[in-house]
VMD Tcl script that draws the C-alpha trace (Angstrom):
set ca {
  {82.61 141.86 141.70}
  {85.81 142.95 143.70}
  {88.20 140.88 143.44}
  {86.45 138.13 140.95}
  {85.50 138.61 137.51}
  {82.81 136.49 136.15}
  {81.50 135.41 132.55}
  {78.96 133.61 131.55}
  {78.02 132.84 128.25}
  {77.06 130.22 126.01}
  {75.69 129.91 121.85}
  {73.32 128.08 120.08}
  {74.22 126.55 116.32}
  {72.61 125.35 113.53}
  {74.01 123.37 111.08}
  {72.62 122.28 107.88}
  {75.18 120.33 105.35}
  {73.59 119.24 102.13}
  {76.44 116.78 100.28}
  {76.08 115.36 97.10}
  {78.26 112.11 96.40}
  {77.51 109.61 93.92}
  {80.65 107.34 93.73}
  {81.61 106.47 90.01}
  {78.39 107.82 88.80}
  {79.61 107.63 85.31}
  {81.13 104.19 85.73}
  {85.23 103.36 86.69}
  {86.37 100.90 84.09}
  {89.54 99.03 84.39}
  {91.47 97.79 81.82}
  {94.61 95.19 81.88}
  {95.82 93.59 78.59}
  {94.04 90.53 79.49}
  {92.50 89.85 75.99}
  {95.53 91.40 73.63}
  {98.09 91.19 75.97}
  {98.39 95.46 75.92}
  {96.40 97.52 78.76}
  {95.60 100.14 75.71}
  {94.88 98.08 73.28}
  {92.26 96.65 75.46}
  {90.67 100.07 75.89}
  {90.71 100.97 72.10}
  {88.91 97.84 71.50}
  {86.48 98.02 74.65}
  {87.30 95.13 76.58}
  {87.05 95.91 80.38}
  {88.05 93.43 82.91}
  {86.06 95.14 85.55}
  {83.61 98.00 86.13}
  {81.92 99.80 88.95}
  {78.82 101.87 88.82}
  {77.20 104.15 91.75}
  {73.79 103.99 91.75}
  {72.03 106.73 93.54}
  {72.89 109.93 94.41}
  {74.70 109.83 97.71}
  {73.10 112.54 98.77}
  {71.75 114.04 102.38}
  {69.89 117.11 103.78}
  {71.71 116.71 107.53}
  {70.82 119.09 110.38}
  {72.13 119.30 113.23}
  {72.28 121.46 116.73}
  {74.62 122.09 119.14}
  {74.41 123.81 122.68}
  {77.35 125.66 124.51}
  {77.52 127.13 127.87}
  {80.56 128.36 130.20}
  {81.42 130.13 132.96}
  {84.65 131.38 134.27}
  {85.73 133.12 137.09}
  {89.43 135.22 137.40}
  {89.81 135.57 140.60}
  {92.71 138.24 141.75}
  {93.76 136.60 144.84}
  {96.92 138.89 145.87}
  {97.76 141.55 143.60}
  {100.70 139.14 142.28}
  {98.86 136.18 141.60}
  {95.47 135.47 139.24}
  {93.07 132.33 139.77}
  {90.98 131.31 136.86}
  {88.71 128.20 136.86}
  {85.61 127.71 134.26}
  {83.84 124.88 133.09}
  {82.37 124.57 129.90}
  {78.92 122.39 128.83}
  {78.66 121.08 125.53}
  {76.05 119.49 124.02}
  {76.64 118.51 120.11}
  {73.50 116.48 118.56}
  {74.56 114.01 115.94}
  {73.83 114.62 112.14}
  {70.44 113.01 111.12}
  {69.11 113.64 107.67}
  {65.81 115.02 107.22}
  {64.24 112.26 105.36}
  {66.10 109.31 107.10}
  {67.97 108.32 104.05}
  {71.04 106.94 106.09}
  {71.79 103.25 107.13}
  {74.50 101.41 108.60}
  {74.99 97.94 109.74}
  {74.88 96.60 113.31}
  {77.93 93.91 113.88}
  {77.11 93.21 117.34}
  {74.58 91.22 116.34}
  {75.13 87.60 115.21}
  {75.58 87.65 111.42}
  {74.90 91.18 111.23}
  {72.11 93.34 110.37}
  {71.58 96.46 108.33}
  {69.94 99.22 110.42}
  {67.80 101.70 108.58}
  {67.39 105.59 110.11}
  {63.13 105.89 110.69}
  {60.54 108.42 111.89}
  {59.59 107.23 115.91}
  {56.83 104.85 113.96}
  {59.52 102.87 112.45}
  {58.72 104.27 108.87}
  {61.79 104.38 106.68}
  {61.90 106.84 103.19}
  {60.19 105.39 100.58}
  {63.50 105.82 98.18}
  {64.56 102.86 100.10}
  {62.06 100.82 98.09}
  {64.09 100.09 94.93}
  {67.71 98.86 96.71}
  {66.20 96.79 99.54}
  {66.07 93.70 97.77}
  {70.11 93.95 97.90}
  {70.97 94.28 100.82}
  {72.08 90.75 101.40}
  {71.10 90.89 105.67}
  {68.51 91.30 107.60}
  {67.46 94.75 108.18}
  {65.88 96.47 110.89}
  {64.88 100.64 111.73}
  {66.67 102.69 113.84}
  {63.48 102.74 115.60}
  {63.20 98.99 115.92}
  {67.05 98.55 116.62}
  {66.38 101.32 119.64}
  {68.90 103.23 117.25}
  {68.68 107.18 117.33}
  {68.17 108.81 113.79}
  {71.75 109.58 113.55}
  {72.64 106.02 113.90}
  {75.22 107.03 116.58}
  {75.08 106.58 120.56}
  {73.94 110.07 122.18}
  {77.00 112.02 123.63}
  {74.90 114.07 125.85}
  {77.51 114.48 128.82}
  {80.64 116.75 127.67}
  {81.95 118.66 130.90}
  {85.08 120.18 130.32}
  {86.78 122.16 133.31}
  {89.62 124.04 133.27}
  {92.21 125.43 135.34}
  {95.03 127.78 135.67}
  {97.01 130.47 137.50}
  {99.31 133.56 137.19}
  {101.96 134.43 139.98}
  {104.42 137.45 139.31}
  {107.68 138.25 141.06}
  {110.18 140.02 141.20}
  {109.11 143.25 140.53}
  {106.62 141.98 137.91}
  {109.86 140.45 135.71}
  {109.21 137.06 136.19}
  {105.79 135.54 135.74}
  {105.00 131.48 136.50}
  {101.78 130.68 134.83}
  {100.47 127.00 134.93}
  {96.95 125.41 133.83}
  {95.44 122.58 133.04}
  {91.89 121.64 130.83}
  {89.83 119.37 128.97}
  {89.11 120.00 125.42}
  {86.67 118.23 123.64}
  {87.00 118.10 119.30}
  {84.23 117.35 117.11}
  {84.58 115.22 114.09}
  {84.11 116.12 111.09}
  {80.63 115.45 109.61}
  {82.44 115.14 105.82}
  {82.93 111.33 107.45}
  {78.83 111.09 108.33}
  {78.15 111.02 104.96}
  {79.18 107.83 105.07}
  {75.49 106.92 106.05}
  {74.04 108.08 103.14}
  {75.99 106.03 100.59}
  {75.40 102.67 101.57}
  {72.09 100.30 100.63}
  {69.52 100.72 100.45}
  {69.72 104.48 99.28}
  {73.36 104.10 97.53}
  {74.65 100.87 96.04}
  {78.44 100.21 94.17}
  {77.47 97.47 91.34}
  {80.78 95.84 91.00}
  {81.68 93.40 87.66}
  {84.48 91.71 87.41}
  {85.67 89.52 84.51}
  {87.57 86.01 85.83}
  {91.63 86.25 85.13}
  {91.12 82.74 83.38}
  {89.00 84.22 80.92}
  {90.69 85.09 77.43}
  {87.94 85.74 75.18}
  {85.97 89.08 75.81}
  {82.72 88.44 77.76}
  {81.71 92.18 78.19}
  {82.67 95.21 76.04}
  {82.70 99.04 77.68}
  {79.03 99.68 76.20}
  {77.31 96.48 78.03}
  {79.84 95.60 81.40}
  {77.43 97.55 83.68}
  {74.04 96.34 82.27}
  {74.94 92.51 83.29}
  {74.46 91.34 87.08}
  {77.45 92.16 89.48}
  {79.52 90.22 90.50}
  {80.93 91.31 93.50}
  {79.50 91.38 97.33}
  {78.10 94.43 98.86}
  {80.61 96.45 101.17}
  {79.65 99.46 103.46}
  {81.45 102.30 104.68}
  {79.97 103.08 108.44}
  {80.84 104.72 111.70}
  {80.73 102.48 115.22}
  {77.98 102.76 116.82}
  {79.78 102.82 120.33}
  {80.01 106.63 120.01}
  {82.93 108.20 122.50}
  {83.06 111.84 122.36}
  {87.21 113.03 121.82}
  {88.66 114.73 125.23}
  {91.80 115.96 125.39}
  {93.38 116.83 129.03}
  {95.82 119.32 128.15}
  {98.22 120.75 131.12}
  {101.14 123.30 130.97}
  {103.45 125.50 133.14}
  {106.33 127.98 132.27}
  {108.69 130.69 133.64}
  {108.86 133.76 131.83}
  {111.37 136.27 132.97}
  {112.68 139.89 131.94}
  {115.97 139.22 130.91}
  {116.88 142.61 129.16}
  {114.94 145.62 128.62}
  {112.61 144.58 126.16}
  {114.11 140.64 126.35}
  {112.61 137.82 127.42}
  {113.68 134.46 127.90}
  {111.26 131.69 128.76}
  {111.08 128.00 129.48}
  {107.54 126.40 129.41}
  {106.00 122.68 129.37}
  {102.79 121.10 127.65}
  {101.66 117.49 127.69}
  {98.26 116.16 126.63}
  {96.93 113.09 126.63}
  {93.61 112.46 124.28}
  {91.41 109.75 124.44}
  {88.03 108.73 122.06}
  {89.74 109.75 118.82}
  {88.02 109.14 115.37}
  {90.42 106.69 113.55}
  {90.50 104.32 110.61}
  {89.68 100.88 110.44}
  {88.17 97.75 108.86}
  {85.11 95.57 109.47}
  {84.47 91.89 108.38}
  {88.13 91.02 107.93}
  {89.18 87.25 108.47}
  {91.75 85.85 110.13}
  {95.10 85.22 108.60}
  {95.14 81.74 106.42}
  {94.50 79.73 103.52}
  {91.04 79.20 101.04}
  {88.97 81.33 99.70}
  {88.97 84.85 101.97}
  {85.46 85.58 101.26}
  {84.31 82.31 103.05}
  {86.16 83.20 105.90}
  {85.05 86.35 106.57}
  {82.51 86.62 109.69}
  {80.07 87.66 107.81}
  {80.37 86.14 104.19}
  {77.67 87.67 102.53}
  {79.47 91.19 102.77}
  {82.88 92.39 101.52}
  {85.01 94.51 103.81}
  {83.79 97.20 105.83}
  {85.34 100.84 106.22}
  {84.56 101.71 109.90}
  {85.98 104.90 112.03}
  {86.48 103.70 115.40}
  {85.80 106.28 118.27}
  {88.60 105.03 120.75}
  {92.08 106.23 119.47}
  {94.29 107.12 121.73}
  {97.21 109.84 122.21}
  {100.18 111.29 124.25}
  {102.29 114.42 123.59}
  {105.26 116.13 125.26}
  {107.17 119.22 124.89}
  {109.83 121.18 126.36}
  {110.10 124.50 124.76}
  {112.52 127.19 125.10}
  {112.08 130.58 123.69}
  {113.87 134.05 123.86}
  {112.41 137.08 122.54}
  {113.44 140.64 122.08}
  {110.70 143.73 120.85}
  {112.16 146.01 118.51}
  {114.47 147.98 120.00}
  {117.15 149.62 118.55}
  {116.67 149.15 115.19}
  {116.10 145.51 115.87}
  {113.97 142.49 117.40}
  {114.13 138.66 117.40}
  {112.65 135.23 118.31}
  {114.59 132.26 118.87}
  {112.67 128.91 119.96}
  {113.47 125.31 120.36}
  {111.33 122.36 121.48}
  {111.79 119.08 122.54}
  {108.62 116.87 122.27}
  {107.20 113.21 121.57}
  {103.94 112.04 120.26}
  {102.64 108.46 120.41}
  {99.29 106.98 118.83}
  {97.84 104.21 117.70}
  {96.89 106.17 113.89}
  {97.95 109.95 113.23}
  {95.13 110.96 111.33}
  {91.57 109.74 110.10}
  {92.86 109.33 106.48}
  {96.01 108.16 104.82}
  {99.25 110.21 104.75}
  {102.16 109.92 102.91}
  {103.85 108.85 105.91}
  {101.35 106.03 106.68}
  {97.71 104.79 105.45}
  {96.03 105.30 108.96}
  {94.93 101.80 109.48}
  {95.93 98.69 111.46}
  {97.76 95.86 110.14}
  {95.84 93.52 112.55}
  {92.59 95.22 113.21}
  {91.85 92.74 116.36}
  {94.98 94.10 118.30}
  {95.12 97.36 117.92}
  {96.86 99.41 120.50}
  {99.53 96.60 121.33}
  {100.41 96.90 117.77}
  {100.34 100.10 116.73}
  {100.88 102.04 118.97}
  {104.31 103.88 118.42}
  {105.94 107.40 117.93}
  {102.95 109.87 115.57}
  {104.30 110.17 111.85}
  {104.53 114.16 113.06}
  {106.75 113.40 115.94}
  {109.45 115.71 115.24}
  {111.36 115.19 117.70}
  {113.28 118.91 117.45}
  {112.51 121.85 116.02}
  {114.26 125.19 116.10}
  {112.58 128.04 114.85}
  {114.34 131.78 114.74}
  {112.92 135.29 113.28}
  {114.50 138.68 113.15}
  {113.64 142.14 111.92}
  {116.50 144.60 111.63}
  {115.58 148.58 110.38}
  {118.46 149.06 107.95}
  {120.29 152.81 109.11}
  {121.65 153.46 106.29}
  {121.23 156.79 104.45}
  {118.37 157.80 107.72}
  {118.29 161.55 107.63}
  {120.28 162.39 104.00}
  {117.34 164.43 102.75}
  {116.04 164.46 99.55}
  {115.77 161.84 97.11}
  {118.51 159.84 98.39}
  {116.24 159.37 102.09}
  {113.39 158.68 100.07}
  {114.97 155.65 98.08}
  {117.80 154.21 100.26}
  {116.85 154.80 103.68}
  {114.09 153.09 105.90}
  {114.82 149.63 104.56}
  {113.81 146.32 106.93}
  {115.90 142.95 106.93}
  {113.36 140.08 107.71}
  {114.38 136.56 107.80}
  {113.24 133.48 109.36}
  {115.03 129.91 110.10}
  {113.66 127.05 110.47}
  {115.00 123.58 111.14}
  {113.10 120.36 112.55}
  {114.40 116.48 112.65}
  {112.89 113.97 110.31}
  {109.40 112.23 111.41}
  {108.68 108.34 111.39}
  {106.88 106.70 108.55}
  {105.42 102.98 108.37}
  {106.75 100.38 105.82}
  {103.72 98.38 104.18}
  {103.47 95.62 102.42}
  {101.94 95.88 98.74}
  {100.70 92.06 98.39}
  {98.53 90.67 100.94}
  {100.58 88.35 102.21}
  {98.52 87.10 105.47}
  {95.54 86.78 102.84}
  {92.79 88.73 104.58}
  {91.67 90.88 101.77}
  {92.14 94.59 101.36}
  {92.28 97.47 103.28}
  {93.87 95.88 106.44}
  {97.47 98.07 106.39}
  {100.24 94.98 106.01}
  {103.83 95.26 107.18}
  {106.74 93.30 106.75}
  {109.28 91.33 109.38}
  {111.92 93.37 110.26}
  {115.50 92.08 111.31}
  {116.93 94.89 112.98}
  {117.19 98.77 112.86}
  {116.46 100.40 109.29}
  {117.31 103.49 109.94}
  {121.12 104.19 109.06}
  {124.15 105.97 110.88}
  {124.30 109.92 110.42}
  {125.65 110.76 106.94}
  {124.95 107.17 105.40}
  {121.36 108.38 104.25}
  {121.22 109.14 100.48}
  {118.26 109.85 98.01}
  {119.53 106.07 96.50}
  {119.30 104.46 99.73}
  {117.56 105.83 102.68}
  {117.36 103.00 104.95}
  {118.66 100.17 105.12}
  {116.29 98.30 103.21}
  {117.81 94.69 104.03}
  {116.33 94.90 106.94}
  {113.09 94.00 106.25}
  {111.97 90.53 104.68}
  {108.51 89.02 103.41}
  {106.65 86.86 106.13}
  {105.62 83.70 105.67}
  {102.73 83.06 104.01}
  {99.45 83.55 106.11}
  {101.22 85.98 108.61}
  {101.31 89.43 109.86}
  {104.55 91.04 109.55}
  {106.88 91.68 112.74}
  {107.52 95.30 111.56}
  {106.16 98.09 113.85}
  {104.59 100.90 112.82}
  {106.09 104.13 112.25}
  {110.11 102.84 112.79}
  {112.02 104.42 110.05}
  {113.14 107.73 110.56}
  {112.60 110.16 107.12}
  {115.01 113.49 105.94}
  {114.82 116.19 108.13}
  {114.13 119.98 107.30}
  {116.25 123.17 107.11}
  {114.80 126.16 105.46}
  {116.17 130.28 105.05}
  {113.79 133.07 104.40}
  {114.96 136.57 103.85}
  {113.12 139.41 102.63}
  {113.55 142.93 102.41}
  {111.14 145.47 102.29}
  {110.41 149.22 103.04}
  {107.01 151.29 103.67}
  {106.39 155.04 101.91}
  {103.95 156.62 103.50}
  {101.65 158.80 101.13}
  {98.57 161.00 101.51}
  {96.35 160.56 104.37}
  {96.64 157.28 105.99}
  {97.46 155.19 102.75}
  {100.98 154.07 102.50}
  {103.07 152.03 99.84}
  {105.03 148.60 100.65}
  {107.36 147.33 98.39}
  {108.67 143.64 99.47}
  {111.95 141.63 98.13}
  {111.36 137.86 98.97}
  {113.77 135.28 98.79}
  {112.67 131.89 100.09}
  {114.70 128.70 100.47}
  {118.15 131.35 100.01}
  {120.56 128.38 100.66}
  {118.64 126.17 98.02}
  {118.73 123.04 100.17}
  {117.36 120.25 99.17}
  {114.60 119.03 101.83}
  {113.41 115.56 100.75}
  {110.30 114.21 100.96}
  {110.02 110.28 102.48}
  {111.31 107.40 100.05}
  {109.16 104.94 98.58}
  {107.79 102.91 101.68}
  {106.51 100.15 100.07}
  {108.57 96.57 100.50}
  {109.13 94.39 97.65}
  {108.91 97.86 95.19}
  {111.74 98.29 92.62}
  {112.24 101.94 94.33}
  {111.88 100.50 97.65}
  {113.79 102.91 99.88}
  {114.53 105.62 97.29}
  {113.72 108.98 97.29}
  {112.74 110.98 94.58}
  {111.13 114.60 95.41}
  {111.49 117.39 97.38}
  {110.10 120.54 98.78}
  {110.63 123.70 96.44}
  {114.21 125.04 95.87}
  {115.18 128.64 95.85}
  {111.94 130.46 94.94}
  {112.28 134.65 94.71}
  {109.20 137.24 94.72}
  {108.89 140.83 93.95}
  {105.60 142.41 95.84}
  {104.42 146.08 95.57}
  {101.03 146.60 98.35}
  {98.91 149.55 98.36}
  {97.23 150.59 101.45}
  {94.20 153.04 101.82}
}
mol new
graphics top color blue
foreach p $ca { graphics top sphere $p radius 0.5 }
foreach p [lrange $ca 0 end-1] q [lrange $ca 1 end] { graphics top cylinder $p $q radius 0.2 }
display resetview
C-alpha cells in the first residue's frame, strides 16, 4: 500500500523417500594369491581370503514435513532508492520411517549404546527380532533414550532475515545495490539412510581368512555360511543436530558506461556455519598393539559419522563489463578474485581430497585451509557478433550466406588445492581416518617447472615416524589450471508460421589445450606426483533444431 509492497506467503511439503539398499547383497569376495601365489588363480579355484555379506534389505518408508513462511516488504523510500527487508520461518521435520526400522548408536554415553527408533510406548518393529542378538552393546528406544523417531535433535528454530537496498544516481546510470541474509540448506536425506542399514534391521557379516594361513580354510561356495569374523561397524549421523546457516552479504556499483554498456564492480562474502561433513567414530589414538583394543569402544569397528558443525568462509571481488547487442554485436567480460577456507569441501570424497580429518579429535586447527574449489581467479568472456556479410543480396545467395552469428566463449581459472594422503596407516589407528605425510617445505614448484612427469615437488614430503600424524596440511599443493575456447557458428531460417530452422557449427576446446586433471596424490605411490589425464581435447558438433 503506497509506497510499500508486501508479500506474504509460505508452503507446506510432503516428502516420502522409499530407498532400497542392501550392501553386498550378493556377497563381495576378495581374492589375493594367498594360497597359489596368483590373485586369479585363487579365484578359478575358489579360495577367498575374505567375504562380506549384507543381510537385510536396507530399506525405509521415510516421511517427512516441512513448513515455510515469509514476508517481505519493498519499501520505495525516495523515488531513487528501494528498501527491502523479509524474514523467512522454516520449519523442516527430520526423516522418521514409518515402521521405526532405523537405529543409531549413542557415544555420549560410557561404552556406548545402540538406540533403537520406537512408537511413544517404547515398542520397536518386530523385524528387529532376528539381528538383536548382534548387536554387541546395550541398546535402548528412542523413546527410552528421550530420542525423537528420527534419531536427530529437533531443529525447530530457523529464522532467516534478510536485507538489502537499491539507490540510483545519476540520472538512473549508476545503481549501488547492497544486501545482506541468512540462508539456511538442508541436507540431503540420501545420507539418513544411514539409519536404516545398521543392526538390528541391516547387518555386514564380515570373514576374513588370517594372512598366516596357507592352506584353504573356506572356498567361494561356503565363506559366508561360517561365523564372521569381524566386529560390527555403523554408519550414523550425530545426534547434536545444528541446522546449516549461511550469512551471505554483498554490495556493487553498476554504472552506464556506453549506450547499451555496462561496467560493474560488486562484492560477496559468506560465512556458513553447522555444515554436514565427514568423519569417523571409535578411532584410537595414535600407537602401538593391537588397534582394536584400543579403540574406546572395543567391541565395535570404526564408525562413519557426519558431523553437523563444519565451518566456512568465502570472498570475492568481481568485475564485469557487459554490452547488449548492438550493432551487430554484444559481449561479457568478467573476472573474480575470491578465497574459500573450510575445514572439508564436501560431504563425500573428491578427487581433490577424501573429505575427512586426518586427526578426527582436532579438527578445525588442522584442517582448516584454502576449499579444494578455491580458484583463486577466474576470467570468463562471451561474445555474439551477427556476421554482415551478403545482408540484403536477394535471392538465394541472402538465403544461404547472410544472417550468420559468431558465438564464442573463454574461459580461464587458476588451479585449485588438493590434499596429499598417506596410503599406509602409518599412526596405526585403523581406516578411514584421512592420513597425511610430513612436509619439509613448499611442494608446489616455480611457474613453468610443472610437468605431467613431475607436478610438485614431490621431495618434499617424507613418511612420519611410526605412530604419528603427518605434519602436512591439508589442501597445500596447488593443481593445473584451466583455459578453454568455444566457438560456434550458427544461423536461424525462419519458415511458416512461427516455426523456424537453426542450424549450429560447434567447435569446443578450438586451441586443443591440454587441461590436466590433478596428479596422483598419494605419497609413497610409484606415480606419486604424476599426471596422467585430462579434460577432452578439440571436440566439433554439427546441430540442425526445428522449432514449431
Amino acid at each position: 500500500r503506497g509506497s510499500h509492497r508486501w508479500k506474504l506467503g509460505g508452503y507446506w511439503y510432503r516428502l516420502q523417500l522409499r530407498p532400497e539398499q542392501p550392501d553386498n547383497a550378493r556377497g563381495a569376495f576378495t581374492y589375493t594369491g594367498q594360497f597359489s601365489g596368483n590373485a586369479l588363480a585363487d579365484f578359478l579355484l575358489g579360495y577367498p581370503t575374505s567375504a562380506t555379506s549384507g543381510i537385510g534389505r536396507g530399506d525405509e518408508d521415510g516421511r517427512t514435513h516441512w513448513f515455510h513462511f515469509y514476508a517481505q516488504d519493498d519499501w520505495r523510500v525516495r523515488s531513487n532508492l528501494t528498501l527491502n527487508v523479509g524474514l523467512r520461518y522454516e520449519y523442516n521435520q527430520h526423516m522418521t520411517d514409518t515402521g521405526n526400522r532405523l537405529s543409531s548408536i549413542d557415544l555420549s554415553t560410557p561404552g556406548g549404546r545402540f538406540v533403537i527408533a520406537s512408537d511413544g510406548a517404547g515398542n520397536i518393529n518386530p523385524d528387529a527380532q532376528a539381528l538383536l542378538p548382534f548387536i554387541p552393546l546395550p541398546y535402548v528406544t528412542s523413546e527410552e533414550a528421550g530420542w525423537g523417531r528420527g534419531l536427530l535433535d529437533p531443529s525447530k528454530v530457523r529464522l532467516a532475515p534478510r536485507v538489502g537496498f537499491a539507490l540510483t544516481l545519476d540520472d538512473s546510470r549508476a545503481v549501488i545495490r547492497g544486501g545482506y541474509g541468512i540462508f539456511l540448506n538442508q541436507w540431503a536425506y540420501s545420507v539418513q539412510t544411514a539409519f536404516a542399514r545398521n543392526l538390528p534391521f541391516f547387518f555386514t557379516k564380515q570373514v576374513d581368512v588370517p594372512a598366516d594361513v596357507s592352506v584353504p580354510v573356506f572356498s567361494t561356495r561356503d565363506i559366508l555360511a561360517s561365523n564372521a569374523t569381524g566386529t560390527v561397524g555403523a554408519s550414523v549421523m550425530d545426534h547434536a543436530f545444528n541446522v546449516e546457516y549461511t550469512q551471505t552479504w554483498s554490495g556493487g556499483l553498476q554504472y552506464e558506461l556506453l549506450p547499451a554498456t555496462m561496467v560493474e564492480v560488486s562484492y560477496m562474502g559468506s560465512w556458513t556455519v553447522g555444515a554436514d561433513n565427514a568423519t569417523v567414530r571409535n578411532v584410537p589414538e595414535p600407537g602401538p598393539g593391537s588397534i582394536q583394543a584400543r579403540r574406546p569402544i572395543p567391541q565395535l569397528s570404526n564408525i562413519n559419522a557426519i558431523r553437523f558443525d563444519g565451518k566456512s568462509i568465502y570472498h570475492g571481488l568481481t568485475f564485469k563489463t557487459q554490452r547488449q547487442l548492438r550493432s551487430n554485436y554484444a559481449f561479457t567480460v568478467s573476472y573474480t578474485l575470491s578465497t574459500s577456507k573450510d575445514d572439508a569441501s564436501s560431504p563425500g570424497p573428491t578427487v581433490a581430497e577424501f573429505n575427512r580429518p586426518q586427526n578426527v579429535r582436532d579438527i578445525f586447527d588442522d584442517e582448516w585451509a584454502n576449499s579444494s574449489f578455491d580458484h583463486r581467479h577466474q576470467f570468463v568472456a562471451s561474445g555474439t557478433y551477427e556476421l554482415p556479410f551478403f545482408a540484403g543480396a536477394g535471392g538465394l545467395k541472402e538465403a544461404v550466406l547472410a544472417g550468420w552469428r559468431l558465438n564464442t566463449i573463454v574461459a580461464m581459472r587458476s588451479g585449485s588445492p588438493f590434499t596429499v594422503n598417506l596410503g599406509v596407516d602409518q599412526a596405526n589407528i585403523g581406516a578411514g581416518p584421512a592420513q597425511r605425510p610430513d612436509q619439509l617445505g613448499d611442494p608446489n614448484l616455480p611457474g613453468g617447472q610443472s610437468t605431467p612427469e613431475r607436478w610438485f615437488d614431490t621431495a618434499a614430503f617424507a613418511l612420519p615416524a611410526p605412530f604419528t600424524f603427518g605434519s602436512a596440511s591439508r589442501n597445500s599443493v596447488i593443481g593445473p589450471g584451466f583455459a578453454n575456447l568455444d566457438v560456434g557458428l550458427a544461423k536461424n531460417w525462419a519458415l511458416r508460421g512461427s516455426s523456424a530452422l537453426e542450424l549450429r557449427w560447434e567447435v569446443f576446446n578450438v586451441l586443443n589445450r591440454a587441461n590436466f586433471d590433478l596428479p596422483d596424490r598419494i605419497f609413497g605411490t610409484p606415480n606419486f606426483g604424476r599426471i596422467f589425464s585430462a579434460s577432452a581435447p578439440r571436440e566439433m558438433q554439427f546441430g540442425v533444431r526445428l522449432a514449431f
